[in-house]
C-alpha positions as protocol buffer text, in pm:
chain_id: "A"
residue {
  index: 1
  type: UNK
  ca { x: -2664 y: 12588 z: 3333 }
}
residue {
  index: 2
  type: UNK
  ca { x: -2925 y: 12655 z: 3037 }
}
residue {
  index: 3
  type: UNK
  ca { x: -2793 y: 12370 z: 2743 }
}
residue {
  index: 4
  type: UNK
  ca { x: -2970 y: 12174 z: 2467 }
}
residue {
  index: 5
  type: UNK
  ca { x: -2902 y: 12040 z: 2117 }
}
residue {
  index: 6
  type: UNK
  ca { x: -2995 y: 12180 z: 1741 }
}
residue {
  index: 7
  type: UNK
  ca { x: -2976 y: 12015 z: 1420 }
}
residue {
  index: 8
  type: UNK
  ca { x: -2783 y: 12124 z: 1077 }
}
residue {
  index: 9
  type: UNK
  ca { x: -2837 y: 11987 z: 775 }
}
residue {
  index: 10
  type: UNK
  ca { x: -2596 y: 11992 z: 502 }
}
residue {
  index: 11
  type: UNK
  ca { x: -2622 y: 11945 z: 132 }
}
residue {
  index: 12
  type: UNK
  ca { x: -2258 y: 11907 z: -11 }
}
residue {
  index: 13
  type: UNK
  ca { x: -1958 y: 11703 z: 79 }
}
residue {
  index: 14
  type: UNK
  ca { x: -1749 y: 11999 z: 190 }
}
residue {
  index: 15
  type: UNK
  ca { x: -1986 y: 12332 z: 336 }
}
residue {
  index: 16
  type: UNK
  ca { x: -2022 y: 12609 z: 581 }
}
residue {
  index: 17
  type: UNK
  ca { x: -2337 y: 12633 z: 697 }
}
residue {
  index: 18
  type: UNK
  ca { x: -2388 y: 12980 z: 928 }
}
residue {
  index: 19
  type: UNK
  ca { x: -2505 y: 12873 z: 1253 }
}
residue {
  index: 20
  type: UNK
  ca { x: -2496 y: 13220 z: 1423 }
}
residue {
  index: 21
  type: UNK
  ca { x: -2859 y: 13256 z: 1479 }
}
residue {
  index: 22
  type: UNK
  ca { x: -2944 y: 12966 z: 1583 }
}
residue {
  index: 23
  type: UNK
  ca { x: -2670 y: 12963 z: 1887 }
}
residue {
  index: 24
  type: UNK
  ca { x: -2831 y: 13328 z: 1913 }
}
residue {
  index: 25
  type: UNK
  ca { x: -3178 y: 13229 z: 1980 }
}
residue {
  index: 26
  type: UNK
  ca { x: -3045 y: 12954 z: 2233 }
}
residue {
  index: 27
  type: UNK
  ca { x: -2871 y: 13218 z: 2446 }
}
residue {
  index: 28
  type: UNK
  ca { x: -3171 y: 13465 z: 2411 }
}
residue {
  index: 29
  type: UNK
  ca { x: -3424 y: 13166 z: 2515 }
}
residue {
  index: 30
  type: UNK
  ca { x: -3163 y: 13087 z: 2798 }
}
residue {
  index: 31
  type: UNK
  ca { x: -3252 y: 13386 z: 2959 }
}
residue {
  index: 32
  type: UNK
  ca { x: -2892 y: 13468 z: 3067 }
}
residue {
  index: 33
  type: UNK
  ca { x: -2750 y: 13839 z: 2994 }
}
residue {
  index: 34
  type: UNK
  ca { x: -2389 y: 13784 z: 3084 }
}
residue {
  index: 35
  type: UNK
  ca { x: -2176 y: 13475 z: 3058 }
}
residue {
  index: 36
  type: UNK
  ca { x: -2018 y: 13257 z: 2799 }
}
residue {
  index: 37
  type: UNK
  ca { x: -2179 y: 12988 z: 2556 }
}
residue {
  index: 38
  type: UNK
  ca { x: -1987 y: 12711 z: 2464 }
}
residue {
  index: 39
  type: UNK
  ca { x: -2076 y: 12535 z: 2108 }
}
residue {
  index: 40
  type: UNK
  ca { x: -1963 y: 12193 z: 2087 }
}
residue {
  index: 41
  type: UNK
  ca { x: -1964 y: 11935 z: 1766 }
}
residue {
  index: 42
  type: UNK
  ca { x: -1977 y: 11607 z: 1837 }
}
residue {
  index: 43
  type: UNK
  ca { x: -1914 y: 11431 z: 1487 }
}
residue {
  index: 44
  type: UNK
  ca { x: -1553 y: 11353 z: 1318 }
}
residue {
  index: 45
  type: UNK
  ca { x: -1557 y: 11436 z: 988 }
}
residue {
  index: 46
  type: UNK
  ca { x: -1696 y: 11820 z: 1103 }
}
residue {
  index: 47
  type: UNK
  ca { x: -1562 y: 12095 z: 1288 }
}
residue {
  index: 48
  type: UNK
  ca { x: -1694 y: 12436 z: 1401 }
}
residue {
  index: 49
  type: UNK
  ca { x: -1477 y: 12791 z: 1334 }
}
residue {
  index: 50
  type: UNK
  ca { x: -1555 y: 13162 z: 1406 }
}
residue {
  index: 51
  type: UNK
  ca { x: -1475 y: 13384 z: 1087 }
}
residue {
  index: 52
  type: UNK
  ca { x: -1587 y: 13625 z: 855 }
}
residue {
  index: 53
  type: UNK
  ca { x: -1952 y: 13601 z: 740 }
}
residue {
  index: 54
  type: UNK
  ca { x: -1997 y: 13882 z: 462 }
}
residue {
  index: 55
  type: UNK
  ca { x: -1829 y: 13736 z: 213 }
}
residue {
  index: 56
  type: UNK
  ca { x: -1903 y: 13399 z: 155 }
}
residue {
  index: 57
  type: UNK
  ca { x: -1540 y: 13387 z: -105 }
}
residue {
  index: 58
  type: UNK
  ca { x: -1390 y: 13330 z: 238 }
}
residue {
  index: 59
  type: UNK
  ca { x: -1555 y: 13025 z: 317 }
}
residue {
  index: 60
  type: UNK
  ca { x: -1492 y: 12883 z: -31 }
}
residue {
  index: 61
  type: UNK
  ca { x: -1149 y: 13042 z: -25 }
}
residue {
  index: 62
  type: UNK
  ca { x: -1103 y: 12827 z: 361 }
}
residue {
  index: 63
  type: UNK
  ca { x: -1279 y: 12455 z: 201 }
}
residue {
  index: 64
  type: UNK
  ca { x: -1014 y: 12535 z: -110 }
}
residue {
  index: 65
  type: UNK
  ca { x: -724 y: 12586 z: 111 }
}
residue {
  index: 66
  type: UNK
  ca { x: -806 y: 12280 z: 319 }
}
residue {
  index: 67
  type: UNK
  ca { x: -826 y: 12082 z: 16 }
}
residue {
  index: 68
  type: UNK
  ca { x: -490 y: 12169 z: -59 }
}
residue {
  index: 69
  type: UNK
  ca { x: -312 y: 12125 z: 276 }
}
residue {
  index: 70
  type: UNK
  ca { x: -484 y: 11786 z: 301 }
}
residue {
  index: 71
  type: UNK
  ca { x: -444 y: 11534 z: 8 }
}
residue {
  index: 72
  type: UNK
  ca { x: -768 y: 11351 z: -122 }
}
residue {
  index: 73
  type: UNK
  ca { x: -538 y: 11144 z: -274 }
}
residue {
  index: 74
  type: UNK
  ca { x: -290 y: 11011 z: -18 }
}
residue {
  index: 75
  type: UNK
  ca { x: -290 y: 10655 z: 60 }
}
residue {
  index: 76
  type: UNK
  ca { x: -514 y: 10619 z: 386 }
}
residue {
  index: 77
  type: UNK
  ca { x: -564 y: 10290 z: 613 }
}
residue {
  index: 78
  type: UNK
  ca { x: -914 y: 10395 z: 741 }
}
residue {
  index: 79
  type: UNK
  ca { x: -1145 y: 10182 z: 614 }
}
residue {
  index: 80
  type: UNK
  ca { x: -1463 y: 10397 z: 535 }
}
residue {
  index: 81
  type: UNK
  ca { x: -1257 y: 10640 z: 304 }
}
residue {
  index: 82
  type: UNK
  ca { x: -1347 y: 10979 z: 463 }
}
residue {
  index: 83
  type: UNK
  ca { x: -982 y: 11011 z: 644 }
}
residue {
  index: 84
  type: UNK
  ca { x: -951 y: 11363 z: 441 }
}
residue {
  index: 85
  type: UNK
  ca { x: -1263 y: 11458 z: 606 }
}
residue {
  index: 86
  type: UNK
  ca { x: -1130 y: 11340 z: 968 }
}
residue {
  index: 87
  type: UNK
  ca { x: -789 y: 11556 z: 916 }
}
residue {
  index: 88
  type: UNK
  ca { x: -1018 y: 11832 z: 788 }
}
residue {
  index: 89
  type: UNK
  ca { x: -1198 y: 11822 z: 1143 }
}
residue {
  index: 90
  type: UNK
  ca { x: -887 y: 11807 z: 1325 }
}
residue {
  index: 91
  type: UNK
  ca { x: -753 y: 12125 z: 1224 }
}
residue {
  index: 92
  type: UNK
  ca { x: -1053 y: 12343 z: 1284 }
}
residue {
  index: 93
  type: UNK
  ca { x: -1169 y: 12185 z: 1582 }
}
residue {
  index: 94
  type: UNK
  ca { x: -1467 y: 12049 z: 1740 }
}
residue {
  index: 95
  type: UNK
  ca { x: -1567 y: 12354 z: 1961 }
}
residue {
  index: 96
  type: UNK
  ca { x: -1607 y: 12752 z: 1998 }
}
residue {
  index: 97
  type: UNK
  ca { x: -1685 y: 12976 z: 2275 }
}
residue {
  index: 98
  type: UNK
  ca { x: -1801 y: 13284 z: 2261 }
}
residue {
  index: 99
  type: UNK
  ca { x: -1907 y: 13560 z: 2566 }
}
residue {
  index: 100
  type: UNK
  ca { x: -2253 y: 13668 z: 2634 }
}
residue {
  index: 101
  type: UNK
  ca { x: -2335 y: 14045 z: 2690 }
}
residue {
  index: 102
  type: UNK
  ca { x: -2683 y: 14165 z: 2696 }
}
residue {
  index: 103
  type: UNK
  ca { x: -2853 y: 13839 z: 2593 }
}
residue {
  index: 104
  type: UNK
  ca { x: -2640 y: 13868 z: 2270 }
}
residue {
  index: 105
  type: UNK
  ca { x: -2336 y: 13668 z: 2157 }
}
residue {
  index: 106
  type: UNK
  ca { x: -2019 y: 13906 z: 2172 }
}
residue {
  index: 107
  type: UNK
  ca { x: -1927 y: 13831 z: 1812 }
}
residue {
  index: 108
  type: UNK
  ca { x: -1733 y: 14097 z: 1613 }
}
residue {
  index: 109
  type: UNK
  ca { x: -1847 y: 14338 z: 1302 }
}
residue {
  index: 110
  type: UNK
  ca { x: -1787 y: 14028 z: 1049 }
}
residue {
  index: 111
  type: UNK
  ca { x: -1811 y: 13744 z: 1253 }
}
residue {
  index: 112
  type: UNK
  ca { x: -2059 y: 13424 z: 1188 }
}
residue {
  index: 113
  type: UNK
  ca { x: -2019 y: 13061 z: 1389 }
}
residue {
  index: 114
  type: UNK
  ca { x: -1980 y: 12810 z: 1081 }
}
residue {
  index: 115
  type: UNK
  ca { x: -2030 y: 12451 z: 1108 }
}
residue {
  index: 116
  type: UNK
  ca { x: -1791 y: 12254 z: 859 }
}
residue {
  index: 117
  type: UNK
  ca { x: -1872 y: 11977 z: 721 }
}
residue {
  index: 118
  type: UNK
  ca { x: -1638 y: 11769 z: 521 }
}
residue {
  index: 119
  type: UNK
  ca { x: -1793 y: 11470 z: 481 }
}
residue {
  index: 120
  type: UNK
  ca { x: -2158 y: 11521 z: 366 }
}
residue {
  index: 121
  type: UNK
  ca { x: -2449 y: 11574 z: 275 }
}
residue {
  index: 122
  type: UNK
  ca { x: -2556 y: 11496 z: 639 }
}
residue {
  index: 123
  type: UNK
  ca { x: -2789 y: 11544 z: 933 }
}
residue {
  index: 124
  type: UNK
  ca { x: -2580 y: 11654 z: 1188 }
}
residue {
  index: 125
  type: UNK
  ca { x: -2634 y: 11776 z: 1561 }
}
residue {
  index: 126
  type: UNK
  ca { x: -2469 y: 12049 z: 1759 }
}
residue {
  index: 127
  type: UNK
  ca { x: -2481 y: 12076 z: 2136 }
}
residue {
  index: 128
  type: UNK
  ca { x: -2449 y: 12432 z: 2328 }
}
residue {
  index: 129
  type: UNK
  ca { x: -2421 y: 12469 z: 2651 }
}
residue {
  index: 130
  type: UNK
  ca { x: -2427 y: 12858 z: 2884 }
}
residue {
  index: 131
  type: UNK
  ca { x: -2195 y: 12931 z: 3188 }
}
């Protein structure tokens, strides 16, 4: 099974950075036409999501809602003071999969792979891996 790593770097605290071709030239490198890649995050305080990619209001419009369903106020225990960022990562998740057909990533008309990062700027890594 074809797999490797990639690294995203982000600039802001909160961001969406558009990972779609660079999961796309790991499945074209890969060699294999039919299958299913798995993307995988393996930080905390940042999560991976499958949505619309034209318009980037709907990324700002998804970081804004966040913001409001998770208090940057509230009175956390942890420590380091990113807990926001950790619930943030919770509810989008850590992973996507998406199906391989013809060496391409089976993504709809408006769809883009988005790592989220709530807790930057950072260097992060993502890992893939093909079945």
């Amino acid at each position: 099974m074809p797999a490797g790593t990639f690294a995203v770097s982000t600039s802001k605290t909160m961001q969406f950075s558009d990972i779609t071709a660079q999961v796309q030239k790991a499945v074209a490198a890969s060699g294999v036409a039919e299958g299913v890649c798995h993307v995988f995050n393996p930080h905390t305080t940042a999560g991976l999501t499958i949505n619309e990619g034209a318009d980037p209001a709907v990324q700002s419009d998804i970081i804004a809602a966040l913001q409001k369903i998770v208090p940057m106020n509230h009175p956390y225990q942890h420590l380091e003071g990113n807990s926001p960022a950790h619930v943030m990562a919770s509810l989008v998740g850590s992973s996507v999969t998406v199906f391989i057909e013809n060496s391409r990533l089976r993504l709809g008309p408006w769809q883009k792979i988005f790592f989220c990062e709530f807790d930057g700027p950072r260097s992060r890594k993502v890992l893939w891996r093909i079945a």
